[in-house]
C-alpha positions in Angstrom: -60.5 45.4 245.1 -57.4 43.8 243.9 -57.1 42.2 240.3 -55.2 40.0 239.0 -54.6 39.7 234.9 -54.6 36.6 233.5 -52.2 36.0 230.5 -52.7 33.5 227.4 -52.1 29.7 228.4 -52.5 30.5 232.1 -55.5 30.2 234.4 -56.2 30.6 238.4 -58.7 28.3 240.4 -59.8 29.8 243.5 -62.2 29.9 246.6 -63.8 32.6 247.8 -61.6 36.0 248.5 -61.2 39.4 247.5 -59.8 39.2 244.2 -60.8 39.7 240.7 -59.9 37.8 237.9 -59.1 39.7 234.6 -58.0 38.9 231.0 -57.8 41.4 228.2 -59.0 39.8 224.9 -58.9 40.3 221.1 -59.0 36.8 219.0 -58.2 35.0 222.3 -61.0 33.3 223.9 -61.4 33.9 227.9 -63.9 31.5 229.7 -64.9 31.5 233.6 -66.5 28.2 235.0 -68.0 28.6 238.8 -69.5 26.6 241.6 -71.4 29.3 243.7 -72.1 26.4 246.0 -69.1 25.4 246.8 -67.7 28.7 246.6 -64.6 28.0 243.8 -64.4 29.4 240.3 -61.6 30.4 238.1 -60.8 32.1 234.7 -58.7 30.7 231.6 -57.3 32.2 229.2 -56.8 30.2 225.8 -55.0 31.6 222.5 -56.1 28.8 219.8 -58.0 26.4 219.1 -56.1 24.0 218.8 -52.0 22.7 218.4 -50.4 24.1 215.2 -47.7 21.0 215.3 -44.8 23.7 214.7 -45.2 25.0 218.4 -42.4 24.9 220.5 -44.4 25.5 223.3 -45.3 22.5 225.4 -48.2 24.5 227.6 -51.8 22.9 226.3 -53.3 25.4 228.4 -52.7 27.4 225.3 -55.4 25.9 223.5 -59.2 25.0 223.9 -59.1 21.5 222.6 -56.2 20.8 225.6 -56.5 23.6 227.7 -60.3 23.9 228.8 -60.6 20.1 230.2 -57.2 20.5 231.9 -59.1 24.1 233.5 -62.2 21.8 234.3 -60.0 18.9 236.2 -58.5 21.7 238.3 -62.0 23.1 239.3 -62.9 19.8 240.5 -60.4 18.8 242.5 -60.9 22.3 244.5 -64.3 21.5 245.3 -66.6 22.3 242.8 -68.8 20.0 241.1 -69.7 19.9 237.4 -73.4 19.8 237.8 -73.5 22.8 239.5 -70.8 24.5 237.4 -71.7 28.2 235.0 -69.9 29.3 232.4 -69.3 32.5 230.7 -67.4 32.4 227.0 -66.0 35.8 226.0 -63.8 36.9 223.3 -62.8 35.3 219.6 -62.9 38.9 217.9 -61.9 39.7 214.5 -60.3 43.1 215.8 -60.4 45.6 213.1 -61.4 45.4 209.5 -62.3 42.0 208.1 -59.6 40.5 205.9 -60.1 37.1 204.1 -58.0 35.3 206.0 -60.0 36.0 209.3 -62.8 34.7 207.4 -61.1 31.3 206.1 -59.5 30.4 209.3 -61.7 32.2 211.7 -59.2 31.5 214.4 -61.1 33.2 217.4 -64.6 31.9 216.3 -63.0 28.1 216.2 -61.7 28.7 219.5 -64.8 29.6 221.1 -67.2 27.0 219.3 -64.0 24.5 220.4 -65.0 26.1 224.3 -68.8 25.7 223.8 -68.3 22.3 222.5 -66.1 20.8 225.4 -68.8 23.0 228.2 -71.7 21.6 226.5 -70.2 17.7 226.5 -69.8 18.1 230.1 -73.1 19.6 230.6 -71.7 22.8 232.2 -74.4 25.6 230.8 -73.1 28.8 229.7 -74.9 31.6 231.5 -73.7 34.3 229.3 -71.3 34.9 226.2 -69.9 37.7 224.1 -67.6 36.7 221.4 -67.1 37.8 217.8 -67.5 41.2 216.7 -64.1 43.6 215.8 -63.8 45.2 219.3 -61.3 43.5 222.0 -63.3 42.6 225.6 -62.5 42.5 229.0 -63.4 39.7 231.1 -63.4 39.6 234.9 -64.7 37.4 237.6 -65.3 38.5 241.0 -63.9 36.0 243.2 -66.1 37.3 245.9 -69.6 36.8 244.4 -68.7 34.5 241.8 -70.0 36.9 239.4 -68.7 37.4 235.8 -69.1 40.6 233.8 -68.2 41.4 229.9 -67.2 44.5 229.0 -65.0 46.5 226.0 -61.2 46.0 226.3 -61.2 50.1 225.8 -63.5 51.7 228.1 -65.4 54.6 226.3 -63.7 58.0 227.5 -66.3 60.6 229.6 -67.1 63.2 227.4 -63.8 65.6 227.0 -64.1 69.6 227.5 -60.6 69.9 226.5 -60.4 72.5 223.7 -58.7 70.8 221.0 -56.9 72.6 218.5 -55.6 70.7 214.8 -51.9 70.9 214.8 -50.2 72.9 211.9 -47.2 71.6 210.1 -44.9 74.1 212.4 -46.2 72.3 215.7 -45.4 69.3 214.0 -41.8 69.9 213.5 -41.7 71.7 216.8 -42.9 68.3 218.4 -40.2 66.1 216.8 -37.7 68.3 217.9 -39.1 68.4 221.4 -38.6 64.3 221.7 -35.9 63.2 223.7 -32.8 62.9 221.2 -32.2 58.7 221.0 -28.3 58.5 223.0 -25.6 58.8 220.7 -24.5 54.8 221.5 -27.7 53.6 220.6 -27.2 54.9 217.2 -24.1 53.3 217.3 -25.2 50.4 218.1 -28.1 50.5 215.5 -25.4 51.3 213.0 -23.7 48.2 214.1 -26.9 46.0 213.8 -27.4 47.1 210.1 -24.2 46.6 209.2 -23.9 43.0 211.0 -20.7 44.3 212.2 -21.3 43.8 216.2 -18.4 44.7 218.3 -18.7 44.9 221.8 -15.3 46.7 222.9 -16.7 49.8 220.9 -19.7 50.3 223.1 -18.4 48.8 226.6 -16.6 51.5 227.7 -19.3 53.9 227.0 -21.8 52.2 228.4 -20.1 52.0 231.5 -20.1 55.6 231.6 -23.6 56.0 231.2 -24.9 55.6 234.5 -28.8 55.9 233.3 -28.5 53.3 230.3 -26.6 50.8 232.1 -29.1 50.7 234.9 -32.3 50.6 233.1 -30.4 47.7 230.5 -29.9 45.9 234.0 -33.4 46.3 234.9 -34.6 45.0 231.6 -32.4 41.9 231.6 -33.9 40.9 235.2 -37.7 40.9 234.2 -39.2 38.2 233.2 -38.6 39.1 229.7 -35.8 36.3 230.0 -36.7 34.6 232.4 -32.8 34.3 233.7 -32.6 32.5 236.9 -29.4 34.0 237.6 -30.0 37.9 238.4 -27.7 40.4 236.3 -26.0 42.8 238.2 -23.6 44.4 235.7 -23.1 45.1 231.8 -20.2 42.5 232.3 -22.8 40.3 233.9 -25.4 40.7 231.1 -22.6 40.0 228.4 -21.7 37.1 229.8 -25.6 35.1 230.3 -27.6 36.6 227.0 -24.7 36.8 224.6 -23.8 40.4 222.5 -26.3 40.4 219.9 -28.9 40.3 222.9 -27.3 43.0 224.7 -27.0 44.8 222.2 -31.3 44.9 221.5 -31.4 45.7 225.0 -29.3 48.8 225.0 -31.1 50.1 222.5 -34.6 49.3 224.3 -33.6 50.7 226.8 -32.5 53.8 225.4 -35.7 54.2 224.1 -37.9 53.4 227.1 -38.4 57.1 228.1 -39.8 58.7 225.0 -42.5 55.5 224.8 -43.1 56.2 228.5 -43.1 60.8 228.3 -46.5 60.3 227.2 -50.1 61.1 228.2 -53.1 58.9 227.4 -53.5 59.0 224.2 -52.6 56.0 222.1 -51.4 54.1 225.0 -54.8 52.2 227.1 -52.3 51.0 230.2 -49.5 52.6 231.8 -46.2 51.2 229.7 -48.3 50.6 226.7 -46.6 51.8 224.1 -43.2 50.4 224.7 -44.4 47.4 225.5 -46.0 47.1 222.5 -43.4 48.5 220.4 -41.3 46.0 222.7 -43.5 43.3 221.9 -43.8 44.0 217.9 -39.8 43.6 218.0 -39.7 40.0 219.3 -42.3 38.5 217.5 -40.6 40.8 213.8 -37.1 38.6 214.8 -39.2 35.5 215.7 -40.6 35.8 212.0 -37.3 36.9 210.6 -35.6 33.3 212.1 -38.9 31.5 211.0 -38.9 32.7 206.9 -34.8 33.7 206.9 -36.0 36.7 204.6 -34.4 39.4 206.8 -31.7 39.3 209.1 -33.3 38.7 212.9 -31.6 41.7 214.8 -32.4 44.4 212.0 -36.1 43.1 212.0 -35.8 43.7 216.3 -34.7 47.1 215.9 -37.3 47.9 212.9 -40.0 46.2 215.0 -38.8 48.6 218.0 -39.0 51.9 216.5 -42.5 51.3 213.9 -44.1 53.4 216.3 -42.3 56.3 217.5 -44.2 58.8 215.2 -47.1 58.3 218.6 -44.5 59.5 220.9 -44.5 62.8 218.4 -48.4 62.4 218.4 -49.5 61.7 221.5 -50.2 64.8 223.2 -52.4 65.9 220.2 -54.3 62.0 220.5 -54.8 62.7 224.5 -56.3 66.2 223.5 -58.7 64.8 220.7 -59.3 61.3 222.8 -63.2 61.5 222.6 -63.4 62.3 218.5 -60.5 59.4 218.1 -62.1 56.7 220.2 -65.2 57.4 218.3 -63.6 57.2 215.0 -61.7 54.2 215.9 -63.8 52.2 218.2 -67.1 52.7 216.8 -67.0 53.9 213.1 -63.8 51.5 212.9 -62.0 53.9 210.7 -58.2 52.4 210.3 -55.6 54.1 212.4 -54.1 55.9 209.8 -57.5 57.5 208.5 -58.4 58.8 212.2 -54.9 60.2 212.1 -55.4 62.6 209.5 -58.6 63.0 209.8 -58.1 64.3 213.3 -54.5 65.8 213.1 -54.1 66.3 209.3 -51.0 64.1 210.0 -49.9 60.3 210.5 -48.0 58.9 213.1 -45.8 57.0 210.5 -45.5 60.4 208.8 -44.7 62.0 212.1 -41.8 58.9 212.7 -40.3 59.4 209.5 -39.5 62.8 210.4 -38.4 61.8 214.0 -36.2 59.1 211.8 -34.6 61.7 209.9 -34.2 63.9 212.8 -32.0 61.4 214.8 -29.9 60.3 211.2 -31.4 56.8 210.9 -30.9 54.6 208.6 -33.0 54.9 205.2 -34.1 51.4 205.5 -35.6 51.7 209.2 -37.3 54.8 207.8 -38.5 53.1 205.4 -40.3 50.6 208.2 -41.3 53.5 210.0 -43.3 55.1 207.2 -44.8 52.3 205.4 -45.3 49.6 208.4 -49.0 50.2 207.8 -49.2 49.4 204.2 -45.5 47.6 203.7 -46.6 46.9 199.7 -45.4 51.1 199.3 -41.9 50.2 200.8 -38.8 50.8 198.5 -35.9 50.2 200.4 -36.6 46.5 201.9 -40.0 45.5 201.1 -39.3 42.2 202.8 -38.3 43.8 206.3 -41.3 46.3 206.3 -43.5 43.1 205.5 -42.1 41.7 208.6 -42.8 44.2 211.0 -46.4 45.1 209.5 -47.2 41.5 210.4 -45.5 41.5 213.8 -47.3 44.0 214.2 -50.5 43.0 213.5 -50.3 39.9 215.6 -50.0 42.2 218.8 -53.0 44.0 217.9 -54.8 40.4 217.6 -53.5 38.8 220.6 -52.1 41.7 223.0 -55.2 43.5 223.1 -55.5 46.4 225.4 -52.7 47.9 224.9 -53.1 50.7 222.0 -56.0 52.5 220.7 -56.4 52.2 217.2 -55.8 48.9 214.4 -53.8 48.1 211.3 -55.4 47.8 208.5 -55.5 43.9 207.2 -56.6 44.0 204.3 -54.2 42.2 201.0 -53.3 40.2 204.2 -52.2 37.5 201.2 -50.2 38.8 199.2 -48.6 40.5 202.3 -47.8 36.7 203.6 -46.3 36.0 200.3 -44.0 38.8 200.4 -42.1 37.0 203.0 -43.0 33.2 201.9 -45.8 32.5 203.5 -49.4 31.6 203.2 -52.6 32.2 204.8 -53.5 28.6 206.1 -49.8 29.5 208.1 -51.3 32.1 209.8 -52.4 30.1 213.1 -48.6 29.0 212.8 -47.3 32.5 213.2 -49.2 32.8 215.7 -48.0 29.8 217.8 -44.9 31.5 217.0 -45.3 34.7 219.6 -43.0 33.7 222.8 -44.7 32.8 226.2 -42.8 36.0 227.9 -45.1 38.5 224.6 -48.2 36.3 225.6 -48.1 36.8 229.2 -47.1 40.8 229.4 -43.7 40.5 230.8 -42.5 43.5 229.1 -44.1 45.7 231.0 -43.1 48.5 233.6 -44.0 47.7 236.4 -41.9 44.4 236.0 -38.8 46.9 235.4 -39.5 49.3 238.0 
């Protein structure tokens, strides 16, 4: 059966065929409404409650209040009628450990009592419903029967007989030296970054010569992470639509595409999911470095970009363990970083500081890499490692499905302040993640 994923702010309205409908949720709320009778049903998939007023974003499919009766409208004028209409409400976790500010703003449960609310004035009944909780769901819709089915965003693993062995410091250390070494012109060019020195005639001509990078920048500037209606068919090309600053993030994403992608299942739940997460994280960092000024936009894209390479270290001991760690992670809800050494006697942001050191980066994005997890320990720029610790945070809200594991959210406060914000902002942060983050773009199999 073929699916098709539905991303926030989008929805599909269909008759009967043989597709399934699918959204991955964490806060998000996903809703299916269907006529069996008439044989058309769809699935939205709604990010908010409501407008923020700060969203540059004119798509009210985004939110329940706008987005829901606009999904409602479009069932009708397929066919189906509202007094023969079922519902099914899933989503509006808390994902991970409480913090206060998921208490006081409560952003998924508004968003689903906003859905019930708008089914219930229509007199649509809502035949089944799974939302709240701390775990991310998956919602699908069988375009076929019309049926809907709830299940967990992270699918519990059968029961490994893998002999699992706890890694010693000395596997460590022989697994950071065993990662691909990041290309010597990415370093360059994160040299460049930090020092807010860009200058593209020292990297052209090497790119050029680099027959790998300069295709896999290519393919990365014609997905729909831009959006560019023009395709790019050269370095020169790229230069000239996205501008060098751009171009110069993308080099270095692509240089680091195939350590995220050498991995086995461990952290990552989908094919790509590391990088595009880490991809991901490093939008939304520079979307909150323009938004507060605190840091410099293109160092907060390259911290956001590397915060997890210590799970390309990782990984293979993760995939080994994957039973104990879902376990730990899933159901006990033990933070990340506590399953980590409680499993491997070692941390991924332990294992990427090494892996920092190892390829000479700078001490600030070691820094990031280390302490993204609690940013209040951070000594070199407190500021930047607050940044990225809530970039990445958002993506393990609202990108569910990608990575195994959470941040831990608690002094979610004083970690706003840091960086001038407060917690009634947070729903504005959110309507800060760009469209091409909400509906996967960065992906693989968009850049294969």
């Amino acid at each position: 059966m073929i699916k098709h994923l539905i991303f926030p702010g989008n929805y599909i309205v269909s008759e009967q065929k043989e597709l399934v409908l699918e959204a991955c949720l964490g806060s998000c709320v996903g809703v299916t409404i269907c006529d069996k009778e008439a044989k058309v049903g769809g699935l939205i998939h709604l990010l908010l409650p409501e407008r923020t007023g700060c969203s540059k974003k004119d798509k009210p499919e985004l939110y329940a209040k706008t987005g829901l009766p606009i999904f409602i409208r479009a069932l009708c004028e397929a066919g189906a009628d509202k007094t023969r209409m079922e519902a099914c409400v899933a989503g509006g976790s808390l994902i991970g450990l409480v913090s206060e500010i998921d208490l006081d703003l409560d952003i998924g449960g508004r968003t689903a009592e906003i859905a019930r609310g708008i089914l219930s004035s229509e007199s649509i009944p809502v035949h089944q419903t799974e939302t709240g909780g701390y775990l991310g769901y998956r919602l699908d819709l069988d375009l076929k029967s019309f049926n809907s089915s709830i299940n967990l965003s992270a699918g519990r693993p059968a029961e490994s007989h893998k002999v699992f062995k706890k890694p010693v410091p000395d596997d460590i250390a022989r697994s950071v030296s065993a990662v691909r070494p990041i290309p010597q012109i990415a370093l360059k060019i994160i040299r460049m970054i930090n020092d807010g020195n860009y200058n593209m005639n020292e990297v052209a001509d090497e790119i050029k010569k680099d027959q790998i990078i300069t295709a896999a920048v290519i393919r990365l500037c014609n997905s729909s992470y831009f959006g560019l209606k023009e395709k790019i068919d050269s370095i020169n090309r790229a230069f000239l639509l996205i501008g060098e600053k751009h171009l110069f993030q993308m080099i270095v994403s692509a240089s680091l595409e195939n350590s995220f992608t050498d991995v086995r299942q461990g952290y990552s739940l989908c094919k790509g999911g590391l990088f595009q997460h880490s991809v991901g994280t490093a939008v939304i960092a520079e979307e909150l470095a323009r938004f507060t000024g605190i840091v410099q936009p293109g160092i907060a894209y390259t911290a956001g970009l590397l915060h997890d390479i210590g799970k390309v270290v990782l990984d293979q001991y993760i995939s080994s363990a994957y039973t104990f760690f879902y376990r730990r992670t899933q159901i006990d809800m033990v933070e990340l970083g506590e399953a980590e050494k409680e499993t491997l006697g070692f941390t991924h942001t332990e294992a990427g500081s090494l892996l920092g050191e190892s390829w000479s980066l700078n001490e600030r994005l070691i820094d990031t890499i280390r302490h993204h997890h609690h940013p209040e320990h951070a000594s070199v720029d407190p500021e930047l490692v607050h940044v990225v610790y809530l970039a990445d945070l958002l993506m393990s809200k609202f990108q569910a499905g990608q990575e195994l594991g959470f941040l831990n959210n608690g002094n979610i406060s004083s970690r706003l302040k840091k960086i001038g914000l407060i917690p009634s902002q947070f729903s504005t942060i959110v309507d800060l993640i760009p469209q091409r983050i909400l509906e996967g773009s960065i992906n693989l199999h968009d850049m294969r």
